[in-house]
C-alpha positions as CSV (number, residue, x, y, z in Angstrom):
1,X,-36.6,55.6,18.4
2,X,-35.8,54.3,14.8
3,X,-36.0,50.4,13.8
4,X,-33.1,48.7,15.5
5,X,-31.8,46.3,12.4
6,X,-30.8,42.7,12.7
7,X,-29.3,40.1,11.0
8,X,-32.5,37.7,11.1
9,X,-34.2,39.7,8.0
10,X,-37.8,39.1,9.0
11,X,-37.1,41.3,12.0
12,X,-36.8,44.1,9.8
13,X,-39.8,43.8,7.9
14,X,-42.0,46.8,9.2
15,X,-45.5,44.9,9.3
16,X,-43.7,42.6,11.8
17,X,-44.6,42.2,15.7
18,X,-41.0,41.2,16.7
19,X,-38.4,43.3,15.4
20,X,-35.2,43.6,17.5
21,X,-36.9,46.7,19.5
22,X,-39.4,44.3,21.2
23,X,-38.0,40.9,21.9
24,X,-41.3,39.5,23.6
25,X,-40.6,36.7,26.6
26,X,-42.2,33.6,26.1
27,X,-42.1,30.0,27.0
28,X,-42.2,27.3,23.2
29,X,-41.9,23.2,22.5
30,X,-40.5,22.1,19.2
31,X,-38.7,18.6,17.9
32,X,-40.3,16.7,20.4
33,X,-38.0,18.5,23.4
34,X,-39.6,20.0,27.1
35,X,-40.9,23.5,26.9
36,X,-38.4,25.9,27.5
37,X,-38.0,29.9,27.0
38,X,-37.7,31.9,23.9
39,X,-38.0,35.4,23.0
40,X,-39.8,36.3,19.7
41,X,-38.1,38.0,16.7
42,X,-38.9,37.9,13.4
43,X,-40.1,34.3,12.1
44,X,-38.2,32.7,14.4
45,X,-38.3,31.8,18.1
46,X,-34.5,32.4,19.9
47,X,-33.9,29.7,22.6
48,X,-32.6,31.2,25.5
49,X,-32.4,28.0,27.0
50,X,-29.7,26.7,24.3
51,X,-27.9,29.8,24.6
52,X,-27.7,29.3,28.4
53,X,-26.4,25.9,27.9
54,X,-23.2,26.9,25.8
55,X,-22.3,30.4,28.0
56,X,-23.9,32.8,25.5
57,X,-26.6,34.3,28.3
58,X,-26.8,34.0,31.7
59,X,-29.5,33.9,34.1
60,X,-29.2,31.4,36.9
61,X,-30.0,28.6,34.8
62,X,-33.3,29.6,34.7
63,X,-34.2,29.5,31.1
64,X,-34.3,25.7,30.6
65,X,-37.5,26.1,32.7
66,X,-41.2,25.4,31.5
67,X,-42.4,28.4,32.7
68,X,-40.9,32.5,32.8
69,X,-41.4,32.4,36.7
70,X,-37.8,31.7,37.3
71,X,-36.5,34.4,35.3
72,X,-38.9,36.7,36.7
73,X,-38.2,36.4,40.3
74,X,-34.6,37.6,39.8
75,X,-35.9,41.2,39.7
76,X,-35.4,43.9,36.9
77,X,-31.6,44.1,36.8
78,X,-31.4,40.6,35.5
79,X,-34.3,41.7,33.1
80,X,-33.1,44.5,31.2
81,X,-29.2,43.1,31.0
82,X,-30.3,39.8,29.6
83,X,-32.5,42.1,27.1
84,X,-29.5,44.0,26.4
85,X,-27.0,41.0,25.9
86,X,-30.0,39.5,23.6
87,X,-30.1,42.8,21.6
88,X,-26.5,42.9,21.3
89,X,-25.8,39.8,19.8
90,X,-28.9,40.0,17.4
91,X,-28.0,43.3,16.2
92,X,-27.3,43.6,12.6
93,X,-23.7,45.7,13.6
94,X,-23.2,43.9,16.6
95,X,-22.6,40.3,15.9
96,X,-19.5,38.9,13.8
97,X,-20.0,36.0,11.6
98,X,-18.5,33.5,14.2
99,X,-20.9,34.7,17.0
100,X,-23.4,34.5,14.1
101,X,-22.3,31.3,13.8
102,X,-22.7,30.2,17.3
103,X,-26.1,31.5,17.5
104,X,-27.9,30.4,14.6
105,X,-28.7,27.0,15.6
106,X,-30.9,28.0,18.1
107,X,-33.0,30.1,16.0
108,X,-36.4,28.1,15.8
109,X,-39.0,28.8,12.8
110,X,-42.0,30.0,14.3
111,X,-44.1,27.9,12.3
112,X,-41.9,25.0,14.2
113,X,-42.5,26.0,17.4
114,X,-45.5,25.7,19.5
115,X,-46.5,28.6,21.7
116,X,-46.7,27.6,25.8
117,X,-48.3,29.6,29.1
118,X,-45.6,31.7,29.1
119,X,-45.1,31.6,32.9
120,X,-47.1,29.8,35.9
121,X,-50.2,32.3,37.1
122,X,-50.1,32.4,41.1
123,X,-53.1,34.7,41.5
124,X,-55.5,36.2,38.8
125,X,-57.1,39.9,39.5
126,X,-59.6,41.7,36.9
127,X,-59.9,45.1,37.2
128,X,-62.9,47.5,36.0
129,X,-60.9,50.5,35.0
130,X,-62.0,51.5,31.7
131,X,-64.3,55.0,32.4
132,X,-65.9,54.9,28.3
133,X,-66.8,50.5,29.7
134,X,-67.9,51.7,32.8
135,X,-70.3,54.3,31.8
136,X,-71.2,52.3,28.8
137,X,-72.4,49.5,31.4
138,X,-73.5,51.4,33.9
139,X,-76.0,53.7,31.4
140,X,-77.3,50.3,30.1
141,X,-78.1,49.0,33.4
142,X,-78.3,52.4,35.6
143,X,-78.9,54.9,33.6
144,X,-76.2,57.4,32.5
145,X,-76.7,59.9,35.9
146,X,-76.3,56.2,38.2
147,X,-73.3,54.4,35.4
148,X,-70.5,55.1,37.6
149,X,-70.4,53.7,41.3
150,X,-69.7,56.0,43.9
151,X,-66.2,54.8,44.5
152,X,-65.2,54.5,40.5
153,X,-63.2,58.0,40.1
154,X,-61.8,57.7,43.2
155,X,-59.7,54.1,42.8
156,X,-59.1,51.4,40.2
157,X,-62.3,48.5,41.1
158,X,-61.4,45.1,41.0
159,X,-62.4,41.5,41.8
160,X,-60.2,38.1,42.4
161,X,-60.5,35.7,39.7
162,X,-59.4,32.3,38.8
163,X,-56.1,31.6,38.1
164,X,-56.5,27.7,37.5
165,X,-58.3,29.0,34.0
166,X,-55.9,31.0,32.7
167,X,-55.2,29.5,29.6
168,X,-52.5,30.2,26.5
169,X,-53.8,31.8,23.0
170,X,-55.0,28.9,20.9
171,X,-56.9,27.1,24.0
172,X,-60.7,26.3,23.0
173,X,-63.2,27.6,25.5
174,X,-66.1,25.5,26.4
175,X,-69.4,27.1,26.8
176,X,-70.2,27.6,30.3
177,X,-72.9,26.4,32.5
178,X,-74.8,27.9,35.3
179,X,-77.6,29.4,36.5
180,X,-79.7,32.1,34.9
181,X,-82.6,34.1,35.2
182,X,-84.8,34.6,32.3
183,X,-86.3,38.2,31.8
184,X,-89.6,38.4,33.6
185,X,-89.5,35.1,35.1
186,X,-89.3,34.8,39.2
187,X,-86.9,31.2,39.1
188,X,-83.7,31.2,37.3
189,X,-83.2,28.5,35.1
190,X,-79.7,26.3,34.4
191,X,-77.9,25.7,31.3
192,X,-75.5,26.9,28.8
193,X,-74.8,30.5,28.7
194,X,-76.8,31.7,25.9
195,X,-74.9,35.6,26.5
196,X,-71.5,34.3,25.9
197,X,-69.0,37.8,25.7
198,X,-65.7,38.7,25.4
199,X,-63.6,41.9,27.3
200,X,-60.3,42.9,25.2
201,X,-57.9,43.7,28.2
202,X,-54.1,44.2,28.6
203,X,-52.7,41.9,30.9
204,X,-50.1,42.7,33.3
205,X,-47.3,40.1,34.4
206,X,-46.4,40.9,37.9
207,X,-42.1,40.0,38.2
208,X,-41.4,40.8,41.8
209,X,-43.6,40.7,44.4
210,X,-43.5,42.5,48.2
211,X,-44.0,41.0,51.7
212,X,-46.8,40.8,53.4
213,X,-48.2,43.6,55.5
214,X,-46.0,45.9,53.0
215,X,-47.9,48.8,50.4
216,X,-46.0,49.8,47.2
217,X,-45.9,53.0,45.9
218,X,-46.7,53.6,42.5
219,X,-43.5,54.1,41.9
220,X,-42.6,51.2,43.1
221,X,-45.3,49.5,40.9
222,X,-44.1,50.3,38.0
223,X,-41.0,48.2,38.7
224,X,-42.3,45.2,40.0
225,X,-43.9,44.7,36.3
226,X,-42.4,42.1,33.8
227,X,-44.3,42.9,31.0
228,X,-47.6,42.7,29.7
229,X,-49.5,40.6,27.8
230,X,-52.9,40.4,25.6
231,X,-55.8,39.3,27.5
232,X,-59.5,38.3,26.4
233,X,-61.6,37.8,30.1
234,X,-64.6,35.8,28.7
235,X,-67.8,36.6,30.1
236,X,-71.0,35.0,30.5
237,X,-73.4,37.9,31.4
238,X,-76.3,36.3,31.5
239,X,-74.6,34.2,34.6
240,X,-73.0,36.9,35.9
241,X,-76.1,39.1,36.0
242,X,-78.1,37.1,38.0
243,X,-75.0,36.2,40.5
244,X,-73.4,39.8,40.8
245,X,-75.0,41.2,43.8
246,X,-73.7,41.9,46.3
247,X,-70.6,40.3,45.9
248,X,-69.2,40.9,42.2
249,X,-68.4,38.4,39.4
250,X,-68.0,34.4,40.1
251,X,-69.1,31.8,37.3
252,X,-69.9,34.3,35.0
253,X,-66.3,35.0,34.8
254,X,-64.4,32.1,36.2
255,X,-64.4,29.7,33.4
256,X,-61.7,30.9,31.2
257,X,-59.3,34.2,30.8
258,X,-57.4,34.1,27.4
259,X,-53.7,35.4,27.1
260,X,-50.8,35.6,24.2
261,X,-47.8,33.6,24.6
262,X,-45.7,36.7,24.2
263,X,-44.9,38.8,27.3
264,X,-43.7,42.3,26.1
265,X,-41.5,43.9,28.6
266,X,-41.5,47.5,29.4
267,X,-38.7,48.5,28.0
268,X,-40.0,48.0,24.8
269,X,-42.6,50.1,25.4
270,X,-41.2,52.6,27.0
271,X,-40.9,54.9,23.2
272,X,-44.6,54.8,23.6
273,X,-45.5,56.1,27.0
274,X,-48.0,58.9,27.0
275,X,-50.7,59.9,29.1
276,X,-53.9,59.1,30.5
277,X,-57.0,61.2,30.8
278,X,-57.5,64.2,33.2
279,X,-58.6,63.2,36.6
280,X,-62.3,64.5,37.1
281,X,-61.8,64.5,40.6
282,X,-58.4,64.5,42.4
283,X,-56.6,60.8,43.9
284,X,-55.8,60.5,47.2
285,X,-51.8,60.4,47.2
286,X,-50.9,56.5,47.1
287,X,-52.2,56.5,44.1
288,X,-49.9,59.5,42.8
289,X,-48.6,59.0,39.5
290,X,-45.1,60.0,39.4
291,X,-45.1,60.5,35.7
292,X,-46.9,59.4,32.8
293,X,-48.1,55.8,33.0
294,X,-50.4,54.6,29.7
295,X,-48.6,53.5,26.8
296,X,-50.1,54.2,22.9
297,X,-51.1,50.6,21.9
298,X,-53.6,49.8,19.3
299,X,-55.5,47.0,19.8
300,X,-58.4,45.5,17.7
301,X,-60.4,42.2,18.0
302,X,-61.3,40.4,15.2
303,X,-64.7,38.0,14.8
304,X,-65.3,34.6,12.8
305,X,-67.9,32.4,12.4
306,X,-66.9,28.6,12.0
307,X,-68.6,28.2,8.2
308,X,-66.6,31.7,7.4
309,X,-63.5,31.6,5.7
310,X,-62.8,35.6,6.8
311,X,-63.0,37.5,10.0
312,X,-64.6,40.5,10.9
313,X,-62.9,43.4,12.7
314,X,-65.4,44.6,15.2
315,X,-63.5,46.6,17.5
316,X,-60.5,48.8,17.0
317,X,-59.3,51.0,20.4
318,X,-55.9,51.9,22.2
319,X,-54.8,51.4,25.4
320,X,-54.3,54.8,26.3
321,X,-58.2,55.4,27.1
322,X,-57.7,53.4,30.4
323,X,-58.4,55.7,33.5
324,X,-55.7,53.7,35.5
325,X,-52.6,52.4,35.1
326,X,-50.9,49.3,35.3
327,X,-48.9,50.3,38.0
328,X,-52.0,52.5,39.8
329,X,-53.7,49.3,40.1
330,X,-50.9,47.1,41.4
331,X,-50.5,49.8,44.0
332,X,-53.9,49.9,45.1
333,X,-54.0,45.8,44.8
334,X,-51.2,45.8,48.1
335,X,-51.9,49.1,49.7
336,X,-54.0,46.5,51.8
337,X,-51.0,44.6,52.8
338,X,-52.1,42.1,49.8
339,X,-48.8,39.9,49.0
340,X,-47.8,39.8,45.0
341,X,-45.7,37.6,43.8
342,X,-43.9,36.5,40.7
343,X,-46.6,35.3,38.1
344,X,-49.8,37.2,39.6
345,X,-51.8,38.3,36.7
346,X,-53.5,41.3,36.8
347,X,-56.0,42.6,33.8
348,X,-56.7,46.0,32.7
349,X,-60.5,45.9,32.7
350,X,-62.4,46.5,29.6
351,X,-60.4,48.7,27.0
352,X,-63.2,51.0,25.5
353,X,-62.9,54.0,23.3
354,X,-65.6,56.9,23.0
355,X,-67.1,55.6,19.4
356,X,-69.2,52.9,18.9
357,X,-66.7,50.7,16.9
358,X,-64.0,51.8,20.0
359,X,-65.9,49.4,22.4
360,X,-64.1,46.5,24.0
361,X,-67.1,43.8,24.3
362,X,-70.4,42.5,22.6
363,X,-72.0,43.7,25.9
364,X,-71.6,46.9,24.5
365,X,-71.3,46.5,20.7
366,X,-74.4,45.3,20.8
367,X,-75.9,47.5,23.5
368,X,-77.0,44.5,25.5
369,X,-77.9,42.5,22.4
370,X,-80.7,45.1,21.1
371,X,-78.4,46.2,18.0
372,X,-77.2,43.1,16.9
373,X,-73.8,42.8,14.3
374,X,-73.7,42.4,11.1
375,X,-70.4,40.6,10.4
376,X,-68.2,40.8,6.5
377,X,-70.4,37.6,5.6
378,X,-74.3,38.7,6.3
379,X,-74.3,37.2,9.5
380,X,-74.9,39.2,12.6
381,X,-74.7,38.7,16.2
382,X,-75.5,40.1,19.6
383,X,-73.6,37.6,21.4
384,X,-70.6,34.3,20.3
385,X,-72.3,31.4,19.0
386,X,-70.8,28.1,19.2
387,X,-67.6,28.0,16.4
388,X,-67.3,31.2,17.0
389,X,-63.4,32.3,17.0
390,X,-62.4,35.4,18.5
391,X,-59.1,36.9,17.9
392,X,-57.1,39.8,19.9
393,X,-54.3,41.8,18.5
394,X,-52.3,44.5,19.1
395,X,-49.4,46.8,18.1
396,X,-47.4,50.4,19.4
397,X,-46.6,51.9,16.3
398,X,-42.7,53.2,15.8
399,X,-41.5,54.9,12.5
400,X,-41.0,52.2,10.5
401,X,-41.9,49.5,13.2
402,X,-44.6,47.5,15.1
403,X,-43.7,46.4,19.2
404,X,-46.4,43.7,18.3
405,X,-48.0,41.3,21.0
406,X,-49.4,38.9,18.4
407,X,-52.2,37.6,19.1
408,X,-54.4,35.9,21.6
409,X,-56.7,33.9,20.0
410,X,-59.9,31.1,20.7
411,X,-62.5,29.5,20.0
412,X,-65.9,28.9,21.7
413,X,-66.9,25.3,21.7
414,X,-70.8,23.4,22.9
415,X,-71.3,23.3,26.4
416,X,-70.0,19.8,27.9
417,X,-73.1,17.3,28.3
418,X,-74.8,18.7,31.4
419,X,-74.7,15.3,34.3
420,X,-78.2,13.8,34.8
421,X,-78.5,15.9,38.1
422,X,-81.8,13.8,38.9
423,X,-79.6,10.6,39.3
424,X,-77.2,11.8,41.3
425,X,-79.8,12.6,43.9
């Protein structure tokens, strides 16, 4: 598909994330007025909920809402036509100078507009369904004839996380504390993490959910998805190895999940479906894919310290090395009879390529912290120091275009002042 032109010029730079081909969902404040929702294109942020208010969209007065929720719940015909009416009227051929006129005023500078959480998270679900992560992990930790679980080739492994700290690109993260067991020692100690990570994920934004008691096909899945979203899943591992077992992560991994503002919709991904890797062992039918599911996303993250004026880039993957899908794990998520609903969250797992600089996390960058980093300024690390700012980005590349997520971005700050626990007794 070639560059669809528009009449806001920055959306037809190539090296931009929002041309008129993606048109990214998202929720922005600016002048002093309540959040509301935009879409993304070009510099600019279009507010929906202005055009609502004078009769150029439609979508049951949802769009004056602080949150994408509203919009979402209306299912994937309301979706795509409000897309469609947006692209038309943005279109460089499409729009006469009076509906020019008309829309214009509710184009918002980027640089004006402050980025929200793009929608209200009901329930938060991390999945483990990179194979290059997984046998990276298990290898360190099992060896490479133990790395996968028994279960792992057979469906998409996953835990239930927070969704209270799910926070917007741009949120600071606060060190976490908790217990830990040194190497060697018999008593685990408490304190700040001192093996702060991060996990470079896709995020995907459940739109419409199913009853209770009901399983989805794939199929079916794939439909219920709004979009998708950037997602960094900090990690504490020094926490989470000493709490794993039996039950999975808890602190190590409940403190914060990182995600863009901008929720890019499937249908502006849909040029850059491909698929995923041969099955080594055959899936039991639900999980069936009825045609190709991965989409051809690049995605890097990018590393600076707080006394650096640059960043390093110390991973660059793609999407498309996932084992499962999107819509693979949503289906396995309510084959149980689990209820989704508008605004569950559901990350990708670690996204891992097969080289060294392909790998999604410090944990494995660093090979469990024995090969330390060397960043672009001389300094190196095995895991994030405090001031330590990590950015996500990602792209699908078109001829001539980006569908861009921009970024997810954060920085880690000190632990908060551990209480005087001996007081409180």
């Amino acid at each position: 598909m070639p560059l669809m032109r528009s009449w806001v010029e920055s959306a037809n730079r190539p090296e931009t994330h929002f041309p008129l081909n993606n048109l990214p969902w998202g929720v922005f404040a600016a002048h002093g007025a309540e959040p509301r929702c935009g879409v993304a294109i070009g510099d600019f942020v279009l507010d929906l909920a202005g055009l609502e208010s004078v009769g150029l969209v439609e979508a049951g007065g949802t769009l004056a809402r602080p949150e994408l929720n509203g919009l979402m719940a209306q299912g994937p015909a309301v979706w795509r036509a409000l897309r469609a009416r947006l692209q038309e009227i943005l279109a460089e051929d499409g729009a006469d100078d009076a509906l020019r006129a008309r829309v214009a005023p509710w184009l918002v500078p980027m640089a004006e507009a402050v980025p929200c959480m793009p929608f209200r998270v009901q329930g938060f679900t991390d999945f483990y369904a990179g194979k290059h992560h997984a046998m990276n992990v298990g290898t360190m930790f099992r060896g490479p004839e133990n790395a996968l679980p028994p279960n792992w080739l057979h469906m998409p492994i996953g835990y239930n996380g927070r969704a209270s700290t799910v926070v917007v690109s741009g949120t600071p993260i606060h060190r976490p504390l908790g217990q830990m067991r040194p190497p060697g020692a018999e008593m685990p100690v408490f304190g700040p993490s001192r093996r702060l990570d991060i996990e470079l994920e896709l995020g995907n934004v459940v739109g419409t959910g199913n009853p209770m008691g009901r399983p989805v096909t794939v199929a079916e899945a794939e439909g219920m998805i709004f979009g998708h979203v950037l997602l960094n899943d900090w990690s504490a591992r020094d926490i989470q190895a000493w709490e794993y077992q039996p039950l999975g992560p808890f602190q190590g991994k409940a403190f914060a999940t990182s995600i863009s503002p901008w929720v890019v919709s499937p249908e502006a991904l849909e040029p850059f479906r491909c698929a995923g890797p041969e099955r080594e062992r055959p899936l039991l039918p639900y999980l069936h894919e009825p045609r190709p599911m991965m989409y051809d996303i690049r995605l890097e993250v990018h590393l600076r310290p707080a006394d650096e004026a640059d960043a390093t880039v110390i991973c660059r993957t793609n999407y498309r090395e996932m084992y499962y899908s999107a819509p693979q794990q949503l289906a396995h998520h309510a084959v149980c009879g689990c209820a989704m609903r508008p605004g569950d969250l559901i990350g990708s797992g670690t996204i891992s390529g097969p080289t060294r600089d392909s790998r999604g996390s410090l944990l494995e960058l660093t090979w469990n912290g024995q090969e330390p980093l060397t960043l672009a300024g001389g300094q190196t690390r095995s895991f994030l120091e405090d001031g330590d700012s990590v950015t996500l980005t990602g792209w699908a590349q078109g001829d001539g275009y980006r569908i861009g997520f921009g970024i997810c971005e954060g920085t880690i700050l000190p632990a908060v002042t551990e209480p005087d626990w001996e007081a409180s007794r």
